[in-house]
C-alpha positions as CSV (number, residue, x, y, z in Angstrom):
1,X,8.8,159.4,219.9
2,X,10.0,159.7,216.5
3,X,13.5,159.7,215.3
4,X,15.2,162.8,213.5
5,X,15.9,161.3,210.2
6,X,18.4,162.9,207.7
7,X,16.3,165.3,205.3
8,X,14.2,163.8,202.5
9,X,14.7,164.4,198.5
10,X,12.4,166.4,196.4
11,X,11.3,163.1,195.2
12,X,10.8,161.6,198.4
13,X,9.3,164.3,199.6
14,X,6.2,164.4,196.5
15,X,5.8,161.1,197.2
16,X,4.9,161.0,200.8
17,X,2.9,164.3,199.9
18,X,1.3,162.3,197.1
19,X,0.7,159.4,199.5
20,X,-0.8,161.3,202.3
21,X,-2.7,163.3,199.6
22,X,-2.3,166.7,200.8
23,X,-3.7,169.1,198.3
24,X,-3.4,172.6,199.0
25,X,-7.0,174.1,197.9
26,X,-8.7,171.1,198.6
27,X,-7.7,171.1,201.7
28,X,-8.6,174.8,202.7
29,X,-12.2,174.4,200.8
30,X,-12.5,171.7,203.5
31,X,-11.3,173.5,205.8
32,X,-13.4,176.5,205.2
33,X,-16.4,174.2,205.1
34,X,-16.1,172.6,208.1
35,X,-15.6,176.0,209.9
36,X,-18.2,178.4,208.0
37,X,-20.8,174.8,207.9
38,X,-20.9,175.9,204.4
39,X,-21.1,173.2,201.3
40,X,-18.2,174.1,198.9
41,X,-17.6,171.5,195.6
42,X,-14.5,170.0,196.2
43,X,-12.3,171.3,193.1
44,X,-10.4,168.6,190.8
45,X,-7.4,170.8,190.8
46,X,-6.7,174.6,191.2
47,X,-7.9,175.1,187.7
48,X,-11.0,174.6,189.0
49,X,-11.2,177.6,191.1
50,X,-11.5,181.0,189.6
51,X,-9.3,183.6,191.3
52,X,-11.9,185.5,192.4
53,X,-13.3,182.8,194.3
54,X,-9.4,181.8,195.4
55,X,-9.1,185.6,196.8
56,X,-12.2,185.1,198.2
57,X,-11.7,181.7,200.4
58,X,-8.2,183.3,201.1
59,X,-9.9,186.5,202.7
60,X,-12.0,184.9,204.9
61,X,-9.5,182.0,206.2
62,X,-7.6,185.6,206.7
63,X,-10.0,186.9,209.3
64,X,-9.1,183.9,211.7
65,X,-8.7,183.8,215.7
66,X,-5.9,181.6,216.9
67,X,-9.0,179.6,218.1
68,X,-9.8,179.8,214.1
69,X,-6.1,178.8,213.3
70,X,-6.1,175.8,215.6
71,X,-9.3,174.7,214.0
72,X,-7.9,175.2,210.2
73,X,-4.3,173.3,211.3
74,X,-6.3,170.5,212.3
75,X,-8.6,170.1,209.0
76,X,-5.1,171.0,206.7
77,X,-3.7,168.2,208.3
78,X,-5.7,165.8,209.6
79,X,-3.6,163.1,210.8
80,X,-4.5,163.7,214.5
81,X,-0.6,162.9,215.7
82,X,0.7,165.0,213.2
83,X,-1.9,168.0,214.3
84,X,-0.4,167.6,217.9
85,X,3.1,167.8,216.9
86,X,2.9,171.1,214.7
87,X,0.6,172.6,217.7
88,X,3.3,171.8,220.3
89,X,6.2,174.1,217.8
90,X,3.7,176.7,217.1
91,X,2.6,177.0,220.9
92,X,6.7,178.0,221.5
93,X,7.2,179.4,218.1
94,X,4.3,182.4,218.0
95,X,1.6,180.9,220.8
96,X,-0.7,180.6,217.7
97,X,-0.1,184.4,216.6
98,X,0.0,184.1,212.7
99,X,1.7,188.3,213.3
100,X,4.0,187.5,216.0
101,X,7.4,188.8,214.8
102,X,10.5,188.6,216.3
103,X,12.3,191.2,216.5
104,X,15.8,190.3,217.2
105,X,15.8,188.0,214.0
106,X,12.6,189.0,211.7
107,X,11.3,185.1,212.4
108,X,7.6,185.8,211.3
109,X,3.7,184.2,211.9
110,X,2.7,180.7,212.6
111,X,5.8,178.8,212.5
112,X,8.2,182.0,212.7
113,X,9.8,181.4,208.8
114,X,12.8,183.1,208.4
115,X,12.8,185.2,206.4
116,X,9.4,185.4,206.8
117,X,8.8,186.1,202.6
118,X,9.6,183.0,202.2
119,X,6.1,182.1,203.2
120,X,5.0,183.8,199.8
121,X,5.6,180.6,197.8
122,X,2.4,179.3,199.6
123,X,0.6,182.0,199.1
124,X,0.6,186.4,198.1
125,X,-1.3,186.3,201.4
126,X,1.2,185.3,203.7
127,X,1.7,188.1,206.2
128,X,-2.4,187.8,207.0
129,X,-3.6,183.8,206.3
130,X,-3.1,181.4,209.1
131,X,-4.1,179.2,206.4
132,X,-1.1,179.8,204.2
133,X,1.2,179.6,206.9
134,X,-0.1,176.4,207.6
135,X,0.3,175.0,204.5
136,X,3.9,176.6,204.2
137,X,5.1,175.3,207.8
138,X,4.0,171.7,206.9
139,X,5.4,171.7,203.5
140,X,8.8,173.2,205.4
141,X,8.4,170.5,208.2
142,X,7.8,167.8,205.6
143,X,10.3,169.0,203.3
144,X,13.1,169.6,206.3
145,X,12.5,166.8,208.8
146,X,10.0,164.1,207.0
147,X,6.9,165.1,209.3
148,X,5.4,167.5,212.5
149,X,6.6,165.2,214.8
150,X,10.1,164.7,213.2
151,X,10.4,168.5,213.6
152,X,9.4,168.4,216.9
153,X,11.6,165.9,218.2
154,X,14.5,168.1,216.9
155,X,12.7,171.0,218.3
156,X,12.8,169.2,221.6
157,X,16.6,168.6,221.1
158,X,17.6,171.9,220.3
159,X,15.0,174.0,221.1
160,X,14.2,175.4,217.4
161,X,13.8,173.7,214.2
């Protein structure tokens, strides 16, 4: 079990991002690929992809079940260990609801951000695309606690993150 560890720079933090490679619209092309069985050309960077086609991708990956979700969390991140640690918070955060709301705090989607618009930073699509919670609530979990299963083992401690 990992060890909560005290938060990590901005610096450290792009270089484990860099390391792991975790590219935002690469990842959901994949992502959308491997659900739709569709060939997508993997982009060199978001320059590459016209908006139309962004809005697009993001519509679809909007349509998802929380079978669909599960399915896009583990192609976004990959790293099976990490997959199981962010499904274990989101099971007790939002049981893979990306609209559950709470309503005592305003705690929204996915991985209940609070406030919830601070989602937006991942994406305009927020309140609708499992796929940009995703990506928010690992950049959040990354950012915060170093990893998934460093958030989870405070989530285990305390019973939120």
């Amino acid at each position: 079990m990992p060890v909560h560890t005290a938060p990590l720079s901005r610096r450290q933090t792009r270089a484990r991002k860099a390391a792991v490679g975790f590219t935002t619209v690469g990842a959901v092309t994949l992502a959308f690929s491997a659900l739709t069985g569709t060939a997508h050309a993997q982009p060199q960077a978001d320059k590459g992809r016209s908006a139309q086609q962004t809005a697009s991708l993001s519509a679809e990956l909007a349509a998802a079940s929380s079978g669909d979700s599960k399915k896009i969390a583990k192609k976004l991140i990959g790293n099976r260990t990490q997959y199981q640690c962010f499904a274990k918070i989101v099971e007790h955060e939002s049981g893979w609801d990306h609209t559950a709301r709470n309503s005592s705090s305003g705690a929204y989607g996915l991985v209940q951000a609070l406030p919830a618009t601070k989602m937006a930073s991942a994406g305009s699509d927020w309140r609708t695309n499992p796929a940009t919670q995703i990506k928010w609530g690992m950049d959040y979990m990354k950012d915060r606690y170093g990893s998934p299963c460093d958030a989870w083992s405070f989530w285990q401690k305390n019973n939120w993150y």
